[in-house]
PQR file with spaces between the fields and no chain letter, atoms N, CA, C, O and H, PARSE charges and radii, in Angstrom:
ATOM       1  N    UNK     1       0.858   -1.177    0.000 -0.4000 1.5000
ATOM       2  CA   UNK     1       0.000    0.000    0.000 -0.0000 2.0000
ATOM       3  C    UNK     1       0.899    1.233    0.000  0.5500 1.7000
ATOM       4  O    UNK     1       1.638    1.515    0.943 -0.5500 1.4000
ATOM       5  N    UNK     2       0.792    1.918   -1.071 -0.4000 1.5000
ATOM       6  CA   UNK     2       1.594    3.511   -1.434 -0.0000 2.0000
ATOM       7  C    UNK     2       0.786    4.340   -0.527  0.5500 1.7000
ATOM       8  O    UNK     2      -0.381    4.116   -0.204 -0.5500 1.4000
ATOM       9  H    UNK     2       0.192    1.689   -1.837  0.4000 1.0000
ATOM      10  N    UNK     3       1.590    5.404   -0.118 -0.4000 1.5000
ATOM      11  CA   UNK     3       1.156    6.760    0.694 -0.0000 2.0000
ATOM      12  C    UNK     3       1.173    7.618   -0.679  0.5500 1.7000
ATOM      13  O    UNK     3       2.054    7.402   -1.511 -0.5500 1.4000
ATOM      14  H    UNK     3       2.538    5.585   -0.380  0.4000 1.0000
ATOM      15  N    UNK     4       0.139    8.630   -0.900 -0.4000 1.5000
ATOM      16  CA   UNK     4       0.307    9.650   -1.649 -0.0000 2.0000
ATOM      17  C    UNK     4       1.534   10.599   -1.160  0.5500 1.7000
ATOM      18  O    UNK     4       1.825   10.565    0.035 -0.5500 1.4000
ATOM      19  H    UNK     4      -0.577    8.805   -0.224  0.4000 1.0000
ATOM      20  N    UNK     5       2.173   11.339   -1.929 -0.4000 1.5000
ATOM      21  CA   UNK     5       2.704   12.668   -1.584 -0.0000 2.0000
ATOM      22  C    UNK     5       2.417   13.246   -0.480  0.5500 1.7000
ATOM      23  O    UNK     5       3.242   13.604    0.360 -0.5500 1.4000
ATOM      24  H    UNK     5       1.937   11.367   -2.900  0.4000 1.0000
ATOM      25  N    UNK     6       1.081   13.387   -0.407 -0.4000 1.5000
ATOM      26  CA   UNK     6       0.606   15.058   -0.063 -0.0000 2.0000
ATOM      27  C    UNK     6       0.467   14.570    1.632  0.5500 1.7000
ATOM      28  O    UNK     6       0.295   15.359    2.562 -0.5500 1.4000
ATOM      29  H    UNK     6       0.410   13.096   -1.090  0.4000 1.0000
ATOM      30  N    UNK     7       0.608   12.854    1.770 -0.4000 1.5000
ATOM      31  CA   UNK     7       0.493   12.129    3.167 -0.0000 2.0000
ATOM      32  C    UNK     7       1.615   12.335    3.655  0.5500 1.7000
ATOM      33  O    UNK     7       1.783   12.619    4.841 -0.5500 1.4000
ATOM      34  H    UNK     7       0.747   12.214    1.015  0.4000 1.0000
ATOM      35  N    UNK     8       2.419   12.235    2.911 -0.4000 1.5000
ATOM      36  CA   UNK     8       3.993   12.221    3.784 -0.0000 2.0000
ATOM      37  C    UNK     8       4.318   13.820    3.849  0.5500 1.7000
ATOM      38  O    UNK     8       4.979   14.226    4.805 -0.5500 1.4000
ATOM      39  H    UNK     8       2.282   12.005    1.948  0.4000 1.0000
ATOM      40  N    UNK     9       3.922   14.620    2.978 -0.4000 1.5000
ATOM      41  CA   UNK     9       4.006   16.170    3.246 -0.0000 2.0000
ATOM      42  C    UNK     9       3.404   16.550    4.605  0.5500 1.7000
ATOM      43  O    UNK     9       4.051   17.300    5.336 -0.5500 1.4000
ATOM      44  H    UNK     9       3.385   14.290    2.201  0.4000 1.0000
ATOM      45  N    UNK    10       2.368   16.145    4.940 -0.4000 1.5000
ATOM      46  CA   UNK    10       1.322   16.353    6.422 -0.0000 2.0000
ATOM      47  C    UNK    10       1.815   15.585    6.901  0.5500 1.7000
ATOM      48  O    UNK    10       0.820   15.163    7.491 -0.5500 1.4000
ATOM      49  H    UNK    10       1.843   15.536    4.346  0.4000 1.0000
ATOM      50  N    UNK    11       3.120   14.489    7.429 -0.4000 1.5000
ATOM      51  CA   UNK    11       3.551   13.693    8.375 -0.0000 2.0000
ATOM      52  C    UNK    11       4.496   14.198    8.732  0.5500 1.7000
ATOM      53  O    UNK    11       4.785   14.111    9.925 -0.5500 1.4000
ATOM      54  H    UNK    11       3.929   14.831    6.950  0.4000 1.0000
ATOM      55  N    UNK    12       5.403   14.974    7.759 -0.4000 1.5000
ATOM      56  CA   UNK    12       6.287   15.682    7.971 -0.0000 2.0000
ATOM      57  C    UNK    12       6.219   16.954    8.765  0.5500 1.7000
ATOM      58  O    UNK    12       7.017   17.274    9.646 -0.5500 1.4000
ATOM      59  H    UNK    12       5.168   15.045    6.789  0.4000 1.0000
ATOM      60  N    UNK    13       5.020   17.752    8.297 -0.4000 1.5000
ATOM      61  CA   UNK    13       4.887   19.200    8.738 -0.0000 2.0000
ATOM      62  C    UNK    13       4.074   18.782   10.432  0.5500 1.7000
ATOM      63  O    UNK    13       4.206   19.569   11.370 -0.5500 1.4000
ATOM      64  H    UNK    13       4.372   17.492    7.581  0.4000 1.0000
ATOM      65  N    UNK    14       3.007   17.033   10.633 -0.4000 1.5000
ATOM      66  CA   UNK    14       3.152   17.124   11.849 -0.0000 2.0000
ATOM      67  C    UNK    14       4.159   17.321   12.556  0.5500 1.7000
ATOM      68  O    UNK    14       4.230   18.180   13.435 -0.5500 1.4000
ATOM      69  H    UNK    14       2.900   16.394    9.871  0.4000 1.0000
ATOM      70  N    UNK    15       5.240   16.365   12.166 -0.4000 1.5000
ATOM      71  CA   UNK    15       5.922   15.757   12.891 -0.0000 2.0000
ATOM      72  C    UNK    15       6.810   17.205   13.408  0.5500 1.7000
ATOM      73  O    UNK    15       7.018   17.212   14.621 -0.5500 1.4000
ATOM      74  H    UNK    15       5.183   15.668   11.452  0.4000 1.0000
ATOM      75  N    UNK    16       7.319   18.345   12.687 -0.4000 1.5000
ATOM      76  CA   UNK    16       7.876   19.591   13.240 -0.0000 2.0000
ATOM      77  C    UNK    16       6.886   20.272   13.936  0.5500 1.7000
ATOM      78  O    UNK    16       7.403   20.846   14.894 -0.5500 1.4000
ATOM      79  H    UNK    16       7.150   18.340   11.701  0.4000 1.0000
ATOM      80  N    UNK    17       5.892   20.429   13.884 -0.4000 1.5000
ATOM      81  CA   UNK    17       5.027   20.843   15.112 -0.0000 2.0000
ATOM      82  C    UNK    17       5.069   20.093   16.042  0.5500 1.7000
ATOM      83  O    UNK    17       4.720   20.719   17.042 -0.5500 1.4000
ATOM      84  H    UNK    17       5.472   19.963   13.105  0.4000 1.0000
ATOM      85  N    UNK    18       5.389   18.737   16.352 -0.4000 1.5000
ATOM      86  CA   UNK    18       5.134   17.886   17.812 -0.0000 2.0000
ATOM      87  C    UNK    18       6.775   18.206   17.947  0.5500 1.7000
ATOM      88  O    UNK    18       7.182   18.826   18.930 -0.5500 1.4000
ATOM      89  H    UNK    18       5.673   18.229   15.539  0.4000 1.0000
ATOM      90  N    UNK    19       7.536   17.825   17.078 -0.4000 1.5000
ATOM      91  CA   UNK    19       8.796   18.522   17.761 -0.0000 2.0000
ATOM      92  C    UNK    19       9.019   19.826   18.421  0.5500 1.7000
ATOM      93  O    UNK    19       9.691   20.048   19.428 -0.5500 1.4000
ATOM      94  H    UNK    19       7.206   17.322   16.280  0.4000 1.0000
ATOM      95  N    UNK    20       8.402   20.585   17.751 -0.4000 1.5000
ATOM      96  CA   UNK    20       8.320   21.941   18.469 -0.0000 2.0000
ATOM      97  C    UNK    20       7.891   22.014   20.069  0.5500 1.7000
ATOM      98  O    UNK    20       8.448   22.544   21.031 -0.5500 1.4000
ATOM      99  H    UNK    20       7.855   20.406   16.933  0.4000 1.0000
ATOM     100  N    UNK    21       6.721   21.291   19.946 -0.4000 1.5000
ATOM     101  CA   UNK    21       5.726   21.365   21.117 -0.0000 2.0000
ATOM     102  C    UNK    21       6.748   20.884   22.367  0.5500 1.7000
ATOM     103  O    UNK    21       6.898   21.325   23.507 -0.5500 1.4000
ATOM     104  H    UNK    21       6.269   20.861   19.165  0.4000 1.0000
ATOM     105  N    UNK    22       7.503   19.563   21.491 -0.4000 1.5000
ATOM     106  CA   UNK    22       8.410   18.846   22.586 -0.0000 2.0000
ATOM     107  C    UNK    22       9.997   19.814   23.289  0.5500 1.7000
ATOM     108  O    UNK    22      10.620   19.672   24.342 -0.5500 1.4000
ATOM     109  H    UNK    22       7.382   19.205   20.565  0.4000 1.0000
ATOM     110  N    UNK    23      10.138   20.557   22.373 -0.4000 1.5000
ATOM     111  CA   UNK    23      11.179   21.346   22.749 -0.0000 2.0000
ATOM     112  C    UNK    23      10.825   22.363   23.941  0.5500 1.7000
ATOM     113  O    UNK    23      11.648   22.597   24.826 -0.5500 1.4000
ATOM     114  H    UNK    23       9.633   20.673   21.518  0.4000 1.0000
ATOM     115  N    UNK    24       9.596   22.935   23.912 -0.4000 1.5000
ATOM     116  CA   UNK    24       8.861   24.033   24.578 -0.0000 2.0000
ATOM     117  C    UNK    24       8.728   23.127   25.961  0.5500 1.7000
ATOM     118  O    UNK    24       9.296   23.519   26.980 -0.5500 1.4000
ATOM     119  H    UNK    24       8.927   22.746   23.193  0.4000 1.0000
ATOM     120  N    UNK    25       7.829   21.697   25.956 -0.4000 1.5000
ATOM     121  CA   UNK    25       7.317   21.528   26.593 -0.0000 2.0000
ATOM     122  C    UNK    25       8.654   21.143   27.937  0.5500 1.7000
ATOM     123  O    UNK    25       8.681   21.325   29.154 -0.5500 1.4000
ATOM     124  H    UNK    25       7.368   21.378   25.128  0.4000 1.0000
ATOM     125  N    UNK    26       9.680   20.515   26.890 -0.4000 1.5000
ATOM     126  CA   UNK    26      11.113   20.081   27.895 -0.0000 2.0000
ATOM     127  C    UNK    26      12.103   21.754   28.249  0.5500 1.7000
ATOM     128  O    UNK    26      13.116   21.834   28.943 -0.5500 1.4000
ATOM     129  H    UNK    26       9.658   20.367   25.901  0.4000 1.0000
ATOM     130  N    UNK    27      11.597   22.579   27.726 -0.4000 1.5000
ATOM     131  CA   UNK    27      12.136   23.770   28.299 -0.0000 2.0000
ATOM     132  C    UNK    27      11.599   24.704   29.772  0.5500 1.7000
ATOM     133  O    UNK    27      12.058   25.560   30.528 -0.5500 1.4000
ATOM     134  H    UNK    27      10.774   22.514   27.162  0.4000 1.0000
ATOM     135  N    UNK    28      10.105   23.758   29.553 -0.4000 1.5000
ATOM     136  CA   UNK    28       9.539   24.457   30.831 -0.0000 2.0000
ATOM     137  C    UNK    28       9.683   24.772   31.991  0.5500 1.7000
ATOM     138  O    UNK    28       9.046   25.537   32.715 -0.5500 1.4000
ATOM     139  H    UNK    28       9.732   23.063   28.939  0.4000 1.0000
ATOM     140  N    UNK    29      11.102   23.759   32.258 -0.4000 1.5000
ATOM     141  CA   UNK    29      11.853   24.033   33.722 -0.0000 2.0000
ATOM     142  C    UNK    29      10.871   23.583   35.150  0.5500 1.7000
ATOM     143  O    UNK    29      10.875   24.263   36.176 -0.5500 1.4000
ATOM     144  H    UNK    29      11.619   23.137   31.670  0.4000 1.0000
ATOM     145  N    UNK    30      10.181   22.514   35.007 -0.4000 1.5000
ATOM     146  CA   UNK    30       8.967   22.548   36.012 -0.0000 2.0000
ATOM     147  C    UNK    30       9.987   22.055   37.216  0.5500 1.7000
ATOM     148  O    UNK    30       9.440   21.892   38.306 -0.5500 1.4000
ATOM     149  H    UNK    30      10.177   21.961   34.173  0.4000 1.0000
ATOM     150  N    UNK    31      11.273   21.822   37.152 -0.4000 1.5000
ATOM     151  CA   UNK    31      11.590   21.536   38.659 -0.0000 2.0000
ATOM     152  C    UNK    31      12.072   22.722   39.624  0.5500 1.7000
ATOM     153  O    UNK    31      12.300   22.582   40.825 -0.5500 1.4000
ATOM     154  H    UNK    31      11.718   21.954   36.266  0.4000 1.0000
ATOM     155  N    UNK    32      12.197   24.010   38.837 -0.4000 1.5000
ATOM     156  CA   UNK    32      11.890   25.319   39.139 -0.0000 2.0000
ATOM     157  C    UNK    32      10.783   25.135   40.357  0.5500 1.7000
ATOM     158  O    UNK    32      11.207   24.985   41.503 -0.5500 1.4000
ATOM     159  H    UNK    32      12.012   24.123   37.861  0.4000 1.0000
ATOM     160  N    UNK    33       9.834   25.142   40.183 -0.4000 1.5000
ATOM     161  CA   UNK    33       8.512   25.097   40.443 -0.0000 2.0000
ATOM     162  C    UNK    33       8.835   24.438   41.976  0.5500 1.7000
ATOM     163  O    UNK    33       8.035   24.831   42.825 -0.5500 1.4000
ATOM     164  H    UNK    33       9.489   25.264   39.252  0.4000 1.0000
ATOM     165  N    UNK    34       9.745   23.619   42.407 -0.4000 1.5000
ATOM     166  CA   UNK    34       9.548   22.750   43.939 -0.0000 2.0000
ATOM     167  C    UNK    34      10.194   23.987   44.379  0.5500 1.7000
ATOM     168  O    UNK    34      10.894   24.851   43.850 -0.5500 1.4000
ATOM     169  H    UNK    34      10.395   23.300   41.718  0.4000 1.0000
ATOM     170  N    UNK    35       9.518   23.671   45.980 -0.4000 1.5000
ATOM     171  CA   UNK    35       9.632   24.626   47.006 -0.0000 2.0000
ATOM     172  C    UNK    35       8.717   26.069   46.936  0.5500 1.7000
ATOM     173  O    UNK    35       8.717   26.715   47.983 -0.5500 1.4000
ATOM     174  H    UNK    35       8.949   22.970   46.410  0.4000 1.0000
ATOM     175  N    UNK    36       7.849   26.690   45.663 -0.4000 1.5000
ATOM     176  CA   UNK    36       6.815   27.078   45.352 -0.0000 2.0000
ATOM     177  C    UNK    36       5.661   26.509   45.725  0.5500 1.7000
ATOM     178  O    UNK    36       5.345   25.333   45.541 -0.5500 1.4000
ATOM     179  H    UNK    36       7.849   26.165   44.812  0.4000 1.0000
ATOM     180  N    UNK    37       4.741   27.737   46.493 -0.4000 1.5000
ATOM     181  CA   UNK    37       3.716   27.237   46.517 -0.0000 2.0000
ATOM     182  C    UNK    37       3.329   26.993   45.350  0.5500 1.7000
ATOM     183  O    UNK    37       3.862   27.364   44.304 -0.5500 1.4000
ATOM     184  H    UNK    37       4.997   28.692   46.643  0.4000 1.0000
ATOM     185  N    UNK    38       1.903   26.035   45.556 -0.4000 1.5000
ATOM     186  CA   UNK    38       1.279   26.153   44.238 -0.0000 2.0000
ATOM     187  C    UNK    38       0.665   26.931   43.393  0.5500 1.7000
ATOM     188  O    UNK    38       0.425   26.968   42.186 -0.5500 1.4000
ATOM     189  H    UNK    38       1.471   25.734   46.406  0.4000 1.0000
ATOM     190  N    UNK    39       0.368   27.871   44.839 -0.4000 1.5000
ATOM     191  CA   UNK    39      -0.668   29.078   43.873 -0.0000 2.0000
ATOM     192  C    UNK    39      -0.149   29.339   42.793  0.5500 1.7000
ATOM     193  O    UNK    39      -0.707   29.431   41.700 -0.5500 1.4000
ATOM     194  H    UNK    39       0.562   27.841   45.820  0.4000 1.0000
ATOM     195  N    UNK    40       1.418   29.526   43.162 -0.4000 1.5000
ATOM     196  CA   UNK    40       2.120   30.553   42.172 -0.0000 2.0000
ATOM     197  C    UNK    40       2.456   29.841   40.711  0.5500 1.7000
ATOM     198  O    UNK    40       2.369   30.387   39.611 -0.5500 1.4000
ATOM     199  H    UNK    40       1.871   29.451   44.051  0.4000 1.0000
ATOM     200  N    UNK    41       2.786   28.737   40.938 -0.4000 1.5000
ATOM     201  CA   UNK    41       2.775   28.289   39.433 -0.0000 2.0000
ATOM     202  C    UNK    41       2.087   28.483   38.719  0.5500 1.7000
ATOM     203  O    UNK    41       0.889   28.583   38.985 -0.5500 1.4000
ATOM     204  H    UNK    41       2.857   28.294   41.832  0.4000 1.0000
ATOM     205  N    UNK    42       2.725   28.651   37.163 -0.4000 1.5000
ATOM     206  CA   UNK    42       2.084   29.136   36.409 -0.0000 2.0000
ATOM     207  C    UNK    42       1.540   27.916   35.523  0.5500 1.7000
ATOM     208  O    UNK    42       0.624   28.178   34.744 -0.5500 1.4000
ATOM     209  H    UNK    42       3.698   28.569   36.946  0.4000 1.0000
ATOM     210  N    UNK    43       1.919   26.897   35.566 -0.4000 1.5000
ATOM     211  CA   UNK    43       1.865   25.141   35.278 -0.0000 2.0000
ATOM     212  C    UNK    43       2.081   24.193   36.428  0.5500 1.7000
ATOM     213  O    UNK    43       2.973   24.300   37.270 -0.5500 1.4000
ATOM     214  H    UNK    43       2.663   26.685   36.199  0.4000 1.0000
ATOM     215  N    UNK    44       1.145   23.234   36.367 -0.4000 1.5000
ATOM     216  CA   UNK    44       1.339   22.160   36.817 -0.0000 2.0000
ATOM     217  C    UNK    44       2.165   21.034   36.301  0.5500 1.7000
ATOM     218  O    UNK    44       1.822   20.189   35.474 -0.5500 1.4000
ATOM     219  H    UNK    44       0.421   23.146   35.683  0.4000 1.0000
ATOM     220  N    UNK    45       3.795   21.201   37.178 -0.4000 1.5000
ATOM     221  CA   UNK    45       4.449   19.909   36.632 -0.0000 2.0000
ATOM     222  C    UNK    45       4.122   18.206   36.158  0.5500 1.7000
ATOM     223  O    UNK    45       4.769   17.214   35.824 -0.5500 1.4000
ATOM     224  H    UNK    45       4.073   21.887   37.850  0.4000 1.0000
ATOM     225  N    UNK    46       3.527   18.372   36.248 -0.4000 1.5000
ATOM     226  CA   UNK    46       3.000   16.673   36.258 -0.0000 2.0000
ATOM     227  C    UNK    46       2.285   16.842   35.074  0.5500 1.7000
ATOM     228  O    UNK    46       2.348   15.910   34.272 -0.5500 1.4000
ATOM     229  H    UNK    46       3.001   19.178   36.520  0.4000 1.0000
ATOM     230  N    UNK    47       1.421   18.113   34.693 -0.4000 1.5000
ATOM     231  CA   UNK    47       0.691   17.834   33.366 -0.0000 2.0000
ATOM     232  C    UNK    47       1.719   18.591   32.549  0.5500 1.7000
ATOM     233  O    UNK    47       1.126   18.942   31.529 -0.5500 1.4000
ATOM     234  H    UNK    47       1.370   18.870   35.344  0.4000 1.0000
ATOM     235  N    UNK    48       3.400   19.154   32.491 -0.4000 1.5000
ATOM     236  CA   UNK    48       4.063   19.099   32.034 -0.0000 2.0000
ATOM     237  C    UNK    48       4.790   17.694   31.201  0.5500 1.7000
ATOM     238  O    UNK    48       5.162   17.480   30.047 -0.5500 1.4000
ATOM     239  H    UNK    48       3.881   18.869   33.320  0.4000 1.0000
ATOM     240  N    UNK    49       4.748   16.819   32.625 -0.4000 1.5000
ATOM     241  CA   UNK    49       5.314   15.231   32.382 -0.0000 2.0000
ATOM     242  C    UNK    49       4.387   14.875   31.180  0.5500 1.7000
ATOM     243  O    UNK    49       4.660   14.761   29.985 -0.5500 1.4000
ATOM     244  H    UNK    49       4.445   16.993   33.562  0.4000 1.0000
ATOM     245  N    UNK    50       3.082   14.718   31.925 -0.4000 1.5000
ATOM     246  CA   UNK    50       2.542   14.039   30.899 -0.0000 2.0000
ATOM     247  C    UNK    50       2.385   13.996   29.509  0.5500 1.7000
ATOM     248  O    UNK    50       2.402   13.089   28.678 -0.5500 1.4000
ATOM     249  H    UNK    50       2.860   14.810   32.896  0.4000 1.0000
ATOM     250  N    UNK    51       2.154   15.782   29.449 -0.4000 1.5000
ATOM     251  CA   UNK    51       2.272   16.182   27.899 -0.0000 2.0000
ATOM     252  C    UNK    51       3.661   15.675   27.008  0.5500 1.7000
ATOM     253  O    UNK    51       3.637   15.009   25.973 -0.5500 1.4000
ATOM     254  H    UNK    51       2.140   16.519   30.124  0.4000 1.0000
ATOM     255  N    UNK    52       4.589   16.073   27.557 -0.4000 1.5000
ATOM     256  CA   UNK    52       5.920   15.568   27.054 -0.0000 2.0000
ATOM     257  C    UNK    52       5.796   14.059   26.684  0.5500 1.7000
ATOM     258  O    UNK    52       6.309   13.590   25.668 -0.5500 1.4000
ATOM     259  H    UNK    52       4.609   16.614   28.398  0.4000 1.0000
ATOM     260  N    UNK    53       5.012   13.268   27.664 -0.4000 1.5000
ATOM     261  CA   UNK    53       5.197   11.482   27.324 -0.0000 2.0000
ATOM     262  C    UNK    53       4.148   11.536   26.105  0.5500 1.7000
ATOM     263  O    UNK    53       4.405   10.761   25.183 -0.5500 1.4000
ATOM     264  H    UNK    53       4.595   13.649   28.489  0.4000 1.0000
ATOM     265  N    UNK    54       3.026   12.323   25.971 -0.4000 1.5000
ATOM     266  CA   UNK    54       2.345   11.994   25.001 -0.0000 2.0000
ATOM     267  C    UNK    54       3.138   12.633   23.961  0.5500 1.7000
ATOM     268  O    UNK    54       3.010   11.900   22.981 -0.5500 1.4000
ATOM     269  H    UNK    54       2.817   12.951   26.720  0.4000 1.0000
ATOM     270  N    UNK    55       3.724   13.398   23.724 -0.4000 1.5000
ATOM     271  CA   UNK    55       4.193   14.025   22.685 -0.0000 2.0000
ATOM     272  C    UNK    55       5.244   13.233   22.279  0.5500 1.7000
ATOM     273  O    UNK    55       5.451   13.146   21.069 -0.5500 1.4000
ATOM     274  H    UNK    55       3.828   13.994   24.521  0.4000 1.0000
ATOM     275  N    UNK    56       6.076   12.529   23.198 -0.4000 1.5000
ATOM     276  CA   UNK    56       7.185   11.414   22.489 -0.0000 2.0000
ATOM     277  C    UNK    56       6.179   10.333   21.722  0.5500 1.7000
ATOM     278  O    UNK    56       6.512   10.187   20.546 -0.5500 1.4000
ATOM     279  H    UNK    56       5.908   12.600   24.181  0.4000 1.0000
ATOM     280  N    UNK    57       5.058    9.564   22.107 -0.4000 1.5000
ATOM     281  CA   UNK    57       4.417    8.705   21.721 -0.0000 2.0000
ATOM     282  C    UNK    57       3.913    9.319   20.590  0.5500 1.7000
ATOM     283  O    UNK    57       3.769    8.524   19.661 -0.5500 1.4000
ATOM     284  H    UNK    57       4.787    9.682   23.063  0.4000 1.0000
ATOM     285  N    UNK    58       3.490   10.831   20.265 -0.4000 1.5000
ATOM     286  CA   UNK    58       3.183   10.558   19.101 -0.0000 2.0000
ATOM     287  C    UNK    58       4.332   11.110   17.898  0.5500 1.7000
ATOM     288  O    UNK    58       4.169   11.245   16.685 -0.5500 1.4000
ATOM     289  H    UNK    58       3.607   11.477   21.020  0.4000 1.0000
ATOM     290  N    UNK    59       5.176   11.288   18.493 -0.4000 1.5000
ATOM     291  CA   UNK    59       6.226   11.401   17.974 -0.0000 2.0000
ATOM     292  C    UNK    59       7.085    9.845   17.320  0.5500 1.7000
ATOM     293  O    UNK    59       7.581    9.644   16.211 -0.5500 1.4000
ATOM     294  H    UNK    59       5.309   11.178   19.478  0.4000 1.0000
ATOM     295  N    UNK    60       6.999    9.086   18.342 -0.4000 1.5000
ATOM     296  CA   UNK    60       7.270    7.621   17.721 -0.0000 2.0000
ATOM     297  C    UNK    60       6.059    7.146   16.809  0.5500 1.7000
ATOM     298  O    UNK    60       6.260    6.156   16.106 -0.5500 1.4000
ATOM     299  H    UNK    60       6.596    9.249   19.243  0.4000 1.0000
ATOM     300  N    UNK    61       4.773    7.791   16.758 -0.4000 1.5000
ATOM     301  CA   UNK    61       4.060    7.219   15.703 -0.0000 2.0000
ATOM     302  C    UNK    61       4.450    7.471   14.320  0.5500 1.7000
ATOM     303  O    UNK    61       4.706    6.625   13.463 -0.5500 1.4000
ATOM     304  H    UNK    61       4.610    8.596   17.329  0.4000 1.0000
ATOM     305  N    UNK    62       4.467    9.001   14.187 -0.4000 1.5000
ATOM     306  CA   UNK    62       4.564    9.435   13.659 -0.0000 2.0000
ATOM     307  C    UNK    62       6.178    9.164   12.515  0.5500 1.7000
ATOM     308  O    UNK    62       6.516    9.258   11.335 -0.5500 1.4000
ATOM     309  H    UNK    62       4.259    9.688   14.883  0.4000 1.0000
ATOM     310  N    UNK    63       6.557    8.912   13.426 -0.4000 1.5000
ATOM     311  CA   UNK    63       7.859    8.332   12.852 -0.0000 2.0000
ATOM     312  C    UNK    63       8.090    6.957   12.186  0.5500 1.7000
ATOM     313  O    UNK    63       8.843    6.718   11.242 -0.5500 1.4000
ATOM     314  H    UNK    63       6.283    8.836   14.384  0.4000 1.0000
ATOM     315  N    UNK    64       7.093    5.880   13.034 -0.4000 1.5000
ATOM     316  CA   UNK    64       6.897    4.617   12.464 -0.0000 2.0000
ATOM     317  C    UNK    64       6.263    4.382   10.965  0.5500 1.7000
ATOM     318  O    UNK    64       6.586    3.487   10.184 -0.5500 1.4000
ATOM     319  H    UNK    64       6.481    6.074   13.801  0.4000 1.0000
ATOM     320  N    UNK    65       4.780    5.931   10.652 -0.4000 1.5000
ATOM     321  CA   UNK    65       4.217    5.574    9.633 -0.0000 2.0000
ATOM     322  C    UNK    65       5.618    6.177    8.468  0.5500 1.7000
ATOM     323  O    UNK    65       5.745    5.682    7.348 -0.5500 1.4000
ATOM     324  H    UNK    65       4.517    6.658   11.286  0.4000 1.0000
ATOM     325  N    UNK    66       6.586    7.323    9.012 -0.4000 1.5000
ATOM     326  CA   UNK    66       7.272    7.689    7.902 -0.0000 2.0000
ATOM     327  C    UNK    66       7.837    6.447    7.606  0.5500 1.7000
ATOM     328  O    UNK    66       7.868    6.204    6.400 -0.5500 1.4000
ATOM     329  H    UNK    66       6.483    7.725    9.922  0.4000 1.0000
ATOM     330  N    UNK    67       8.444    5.305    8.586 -0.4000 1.5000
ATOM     331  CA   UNK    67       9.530    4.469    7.778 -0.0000 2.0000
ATOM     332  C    UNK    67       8.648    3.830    7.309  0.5500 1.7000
ATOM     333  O    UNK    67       8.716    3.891    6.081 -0.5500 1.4000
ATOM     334  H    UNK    67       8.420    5.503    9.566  0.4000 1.0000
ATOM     335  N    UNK    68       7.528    3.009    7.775 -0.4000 1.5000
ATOM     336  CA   UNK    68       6.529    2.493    6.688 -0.0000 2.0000
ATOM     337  C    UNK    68       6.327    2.698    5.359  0.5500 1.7000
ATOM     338  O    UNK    68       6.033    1.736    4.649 -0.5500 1.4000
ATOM     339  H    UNK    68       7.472    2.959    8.772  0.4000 1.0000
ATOM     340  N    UNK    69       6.456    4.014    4.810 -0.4000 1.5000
ATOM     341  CA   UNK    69       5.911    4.963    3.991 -0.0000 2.0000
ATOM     342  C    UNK    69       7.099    4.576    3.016  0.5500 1.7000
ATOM     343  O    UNK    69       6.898    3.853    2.040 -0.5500 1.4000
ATOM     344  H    UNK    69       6.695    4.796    5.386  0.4000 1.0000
ATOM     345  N    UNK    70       8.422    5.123    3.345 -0.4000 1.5000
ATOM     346  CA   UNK    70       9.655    4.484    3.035 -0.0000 2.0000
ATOM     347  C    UNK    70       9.949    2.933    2.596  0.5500 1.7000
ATOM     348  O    UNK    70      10.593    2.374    1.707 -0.5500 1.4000
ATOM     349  H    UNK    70       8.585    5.710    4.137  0.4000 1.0000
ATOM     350  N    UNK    71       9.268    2.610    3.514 -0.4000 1.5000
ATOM     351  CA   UNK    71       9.408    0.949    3.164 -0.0000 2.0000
ATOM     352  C    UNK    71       8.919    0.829    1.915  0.5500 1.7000
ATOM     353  O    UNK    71       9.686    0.666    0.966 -0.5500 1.4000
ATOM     354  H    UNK    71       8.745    3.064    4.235  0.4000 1.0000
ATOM     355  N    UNK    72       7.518    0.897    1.751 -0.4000 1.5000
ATOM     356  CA   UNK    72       6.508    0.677    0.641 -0.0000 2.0000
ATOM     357  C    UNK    72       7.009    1.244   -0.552  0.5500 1.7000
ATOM     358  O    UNK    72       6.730    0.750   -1.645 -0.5500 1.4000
ATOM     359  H    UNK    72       6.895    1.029    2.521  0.4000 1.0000
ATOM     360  N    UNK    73       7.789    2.327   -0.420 -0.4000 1.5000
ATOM     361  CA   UNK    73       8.606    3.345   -1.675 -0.0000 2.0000
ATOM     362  C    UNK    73       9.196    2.251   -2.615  0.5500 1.7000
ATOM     363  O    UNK    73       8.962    1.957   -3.787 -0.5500 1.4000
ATOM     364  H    UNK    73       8.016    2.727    0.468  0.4000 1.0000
ATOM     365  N    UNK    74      10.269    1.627   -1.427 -0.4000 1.5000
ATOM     366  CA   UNK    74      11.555    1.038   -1.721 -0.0000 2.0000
ATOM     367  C    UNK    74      10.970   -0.326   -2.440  0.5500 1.7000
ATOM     368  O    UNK    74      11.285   -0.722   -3.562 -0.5500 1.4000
ATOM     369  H    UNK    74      10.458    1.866   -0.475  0.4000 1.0000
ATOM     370  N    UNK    75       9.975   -0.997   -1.461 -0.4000 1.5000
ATOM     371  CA   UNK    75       9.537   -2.436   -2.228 -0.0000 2.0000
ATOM     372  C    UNK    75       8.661   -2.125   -3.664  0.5500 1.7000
ATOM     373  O    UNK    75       8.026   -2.991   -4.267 -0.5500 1.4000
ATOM     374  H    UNK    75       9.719   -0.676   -0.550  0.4000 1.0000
ATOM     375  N    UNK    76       8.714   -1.434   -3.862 -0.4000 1.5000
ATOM     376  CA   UNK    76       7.599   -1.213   -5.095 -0.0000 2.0000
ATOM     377  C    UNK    76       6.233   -1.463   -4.704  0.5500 1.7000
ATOM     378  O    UNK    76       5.589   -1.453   -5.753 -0.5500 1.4000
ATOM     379  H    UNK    76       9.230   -0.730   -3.373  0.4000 1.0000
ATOM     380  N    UNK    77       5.460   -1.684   -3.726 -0.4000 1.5000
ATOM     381  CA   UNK    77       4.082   -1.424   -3.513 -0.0000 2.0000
ATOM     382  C    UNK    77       2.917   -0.069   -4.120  0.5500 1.7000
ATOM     383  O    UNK    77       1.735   -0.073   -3.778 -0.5500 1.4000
ATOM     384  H    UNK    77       5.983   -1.692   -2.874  0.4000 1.0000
């Protein structure tokens, strides 16, 4: 099964937006944040964590359908 073009163009341009997101989200410095009350944070570390784990996961998806995509190139499908 072939991917059109215009699929791997939108896998690509996700995939630099979730990178982005992931750079921001690992810059956030949430261990700043201990010894702060909570009021004051401006984020909750933990839904820092989490976002970051989802953003690697779809970052490994995203990456799996490119070599897929690749694969199918190479075999002639």
């Amino acid at each position: 099964m072939s991917n059109p073009t215009g699929e791997n163009d939108s896998l690509r341009e996700l995939e630099i937006e979730v990178e982005a997101d992931l750079n921001l989200a690992e810059s956030s410095r949430p261990e700043e944040l201990i010894g702060l009350p909570s009021a004051e944070w401006l984020f909750d570390p933990m839904d820092v964590q989490r976002e970051e784990v989802g953003l690697r996961s779809l970052l490994g998806a995203i990456e799996e359908m490119e070599g897929d995509s690749r694969d199918d190139r190479t075999s002639g499908s």
